[in-house]
C-alpha positions as CSV (number, residue, x, y, z in Angstrom):
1,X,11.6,-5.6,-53.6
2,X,9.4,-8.9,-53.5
3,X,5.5,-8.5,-52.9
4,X,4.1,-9.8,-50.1
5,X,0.5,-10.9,-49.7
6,X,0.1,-9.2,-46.3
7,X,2.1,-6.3,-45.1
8,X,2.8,-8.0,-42.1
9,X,4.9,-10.4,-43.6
10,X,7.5,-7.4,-45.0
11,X,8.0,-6.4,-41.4
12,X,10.9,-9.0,-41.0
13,X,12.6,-7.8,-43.6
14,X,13.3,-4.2,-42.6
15,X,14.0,-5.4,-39.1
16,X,18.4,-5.2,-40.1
17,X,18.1,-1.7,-41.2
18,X,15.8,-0.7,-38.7
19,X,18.3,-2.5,-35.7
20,X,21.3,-0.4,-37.9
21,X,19.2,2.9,-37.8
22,X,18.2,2.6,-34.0
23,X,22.3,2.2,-32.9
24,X,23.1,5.4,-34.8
25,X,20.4,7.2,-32.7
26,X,20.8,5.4,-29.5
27,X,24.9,4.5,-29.0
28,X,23.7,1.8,-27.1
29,X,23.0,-2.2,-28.7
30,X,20.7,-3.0,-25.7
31,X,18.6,-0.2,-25.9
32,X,18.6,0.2,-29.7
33,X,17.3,-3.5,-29.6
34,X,14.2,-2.7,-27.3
35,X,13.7,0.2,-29.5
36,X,13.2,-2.0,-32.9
37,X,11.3,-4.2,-30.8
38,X,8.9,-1.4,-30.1
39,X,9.0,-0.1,-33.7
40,X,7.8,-3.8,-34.9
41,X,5.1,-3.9,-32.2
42,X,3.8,-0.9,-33.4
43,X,4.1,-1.4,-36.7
44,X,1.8,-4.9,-36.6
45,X,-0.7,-3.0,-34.4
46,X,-1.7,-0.3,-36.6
47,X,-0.5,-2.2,-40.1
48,X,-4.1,-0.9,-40.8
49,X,-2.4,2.5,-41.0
50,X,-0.2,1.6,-43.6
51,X,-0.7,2.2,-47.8
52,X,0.1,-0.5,-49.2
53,X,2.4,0.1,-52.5
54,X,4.5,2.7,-50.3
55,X,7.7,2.2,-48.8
56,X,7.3,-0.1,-45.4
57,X,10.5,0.9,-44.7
58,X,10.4,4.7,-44.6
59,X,7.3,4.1,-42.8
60,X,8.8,1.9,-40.2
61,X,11.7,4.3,-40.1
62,X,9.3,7.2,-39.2
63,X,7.9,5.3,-36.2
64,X,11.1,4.3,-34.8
65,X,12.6,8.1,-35.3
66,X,8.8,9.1,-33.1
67,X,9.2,6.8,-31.1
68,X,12.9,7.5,-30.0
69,X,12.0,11.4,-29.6
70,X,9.0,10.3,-27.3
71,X,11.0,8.7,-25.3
72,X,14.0,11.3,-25.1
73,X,11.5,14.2,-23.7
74,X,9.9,11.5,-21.6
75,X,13.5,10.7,-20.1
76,X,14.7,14.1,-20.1
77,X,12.1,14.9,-17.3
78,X,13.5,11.6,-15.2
79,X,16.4,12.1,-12.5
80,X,18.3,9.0,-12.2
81,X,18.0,7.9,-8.6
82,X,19.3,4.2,-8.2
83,X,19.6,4.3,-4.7
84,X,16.5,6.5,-4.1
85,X,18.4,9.1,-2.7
86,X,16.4,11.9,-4.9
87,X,13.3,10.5,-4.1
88,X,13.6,10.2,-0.5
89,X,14.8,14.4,-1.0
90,X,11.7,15.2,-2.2
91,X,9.3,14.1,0.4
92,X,8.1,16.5,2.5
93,X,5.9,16.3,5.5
94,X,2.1,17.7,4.7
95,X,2.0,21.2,7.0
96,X,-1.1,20.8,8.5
97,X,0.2,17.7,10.5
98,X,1.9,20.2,12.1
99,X,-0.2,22.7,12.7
100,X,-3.0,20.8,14.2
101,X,-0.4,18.6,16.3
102,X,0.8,22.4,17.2
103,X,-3.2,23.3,18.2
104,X,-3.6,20.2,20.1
105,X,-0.5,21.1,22.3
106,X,-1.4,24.6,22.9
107,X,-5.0,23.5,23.6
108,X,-3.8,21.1,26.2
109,X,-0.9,23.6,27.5
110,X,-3.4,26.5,28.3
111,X,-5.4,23.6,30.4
112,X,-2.8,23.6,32.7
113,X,-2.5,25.7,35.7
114,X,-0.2,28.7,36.2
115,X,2.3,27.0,37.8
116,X,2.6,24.2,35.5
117,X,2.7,26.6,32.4
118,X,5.5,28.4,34.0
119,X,7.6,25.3,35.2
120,X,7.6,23.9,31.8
121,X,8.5,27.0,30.3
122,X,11.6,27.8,32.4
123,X,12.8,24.0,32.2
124,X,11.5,22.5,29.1
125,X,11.2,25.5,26.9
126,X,14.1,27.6,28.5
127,X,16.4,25.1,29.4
128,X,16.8,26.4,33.1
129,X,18.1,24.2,35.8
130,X,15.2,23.3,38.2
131,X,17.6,24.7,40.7
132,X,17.2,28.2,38.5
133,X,14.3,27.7,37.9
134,X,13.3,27.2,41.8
135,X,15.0,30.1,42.2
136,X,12.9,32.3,39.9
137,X,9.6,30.7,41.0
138,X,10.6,31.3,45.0
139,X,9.9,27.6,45.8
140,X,12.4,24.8,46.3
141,X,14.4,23.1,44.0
142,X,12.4,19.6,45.1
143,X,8.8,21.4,44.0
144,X,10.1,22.5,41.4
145,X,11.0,19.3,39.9
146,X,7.6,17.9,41.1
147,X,5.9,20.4,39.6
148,X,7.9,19.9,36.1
149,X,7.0,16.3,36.6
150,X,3.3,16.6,36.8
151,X,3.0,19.3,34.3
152,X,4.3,16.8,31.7
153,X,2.4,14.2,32.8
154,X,-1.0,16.5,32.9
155,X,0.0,17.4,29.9
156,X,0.5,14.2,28.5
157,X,-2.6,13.0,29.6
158,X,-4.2,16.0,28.2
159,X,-2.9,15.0,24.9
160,X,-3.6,11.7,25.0
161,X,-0.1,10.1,24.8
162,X,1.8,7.4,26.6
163,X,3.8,8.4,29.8
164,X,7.2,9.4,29.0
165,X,6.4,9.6,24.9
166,X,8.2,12.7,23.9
167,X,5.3,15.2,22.9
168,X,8.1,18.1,21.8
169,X,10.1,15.8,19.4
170,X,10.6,17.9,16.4
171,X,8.4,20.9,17.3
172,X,11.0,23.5,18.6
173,X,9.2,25.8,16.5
174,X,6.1,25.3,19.2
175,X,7.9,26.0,22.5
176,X,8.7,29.3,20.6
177,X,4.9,29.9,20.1
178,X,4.1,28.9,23.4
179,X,6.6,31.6,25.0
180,X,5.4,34.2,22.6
181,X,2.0,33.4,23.4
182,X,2.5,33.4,27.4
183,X,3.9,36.8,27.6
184,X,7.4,35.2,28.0
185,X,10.6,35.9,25.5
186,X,13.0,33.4,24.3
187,X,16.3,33.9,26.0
């Protein structure tokens, strides 16, 4: 083997039997390429590591091989996910968003008055009819539905929200505390 002045300059040399050594490890041209790349990068970065008189290309060699194993248990951690499919899987909504949304409501709901409470509970959590749920209450269907009415817009205002912004969306699990709470069972 010729002697070069400065290390660096043997670096070149090794670079086909590094490119060779990287597709056996690798199957794949492309990525064997990017890994020789790395090798040489790392190789003129810490040349200072190197003993001059030994073999630059068992040395080389050893970084490559470390440096495609680094890689491997880096990647074996890594889902592929194009699309962002997993990704968009593992989000998951922080619980006390829920909980102090779930406060604020109960809060507000207990402001109410009696007949309020109980129209939204037999309409909005039960899923009566306002004519059933007229019936039950002893009133007519019309209070009824103008008691539901103002309920949710009490209750609305209560919470601070928008008229006719839906202050149940997603929190069946809620209604079910309210009824529990209230003395009243689910049906």
């Amino acid at each position: 083997m010729t002697s070069f002045a400065d290390p660096r300059d043997e670096l070149a040399v090794h670079i086909p039997s590094l490119r060779a050594f990287a597709i056996s490890l690798t199957r794949n041209v492309a990525e064997a390429d990017d890994l020789v790349q790395d090798t040489i990068l790392k190789g003129w970065s810490n040349i200072e590591k190197y003993t001059i008189g030994t073999d630059m290309r068992a040395w080389l060699f050893t970084i490559l091989r470390n440096t495609f194993f680094s890689a491997r248990r880096k990647t074996r951690r890594e889902v592929a996910d194009p699309d962002g499919i997993h990704a968009g899987s593992l989000f998951e909504k922080p619980a006390h968003d829920g909980r102090l949304a779930f406060t604020d409501f109960q809060r507000a709901f207990d402001r109410l008055s009696a007949e309020h409470r109980e129209v939204l509970i037999l309409v909005g959590a039960n899923g009566y009819s306002y004519e059933e749920a007229a019936e039950m209450m002893g009133v007519a269907t019309g209070t009824a539905k103008s008691r539901a009415n103002r309920a949710r817009a009490r209750l609305c205002e209560l919470l601070g929200m928008e008229a006719g912004e839906d202050f149940l969306s997603g929190h069946s699990g809620a209604t079910l505390a309210v009824m529990g709470r209230s003395g009243i069972q689910a049906a």
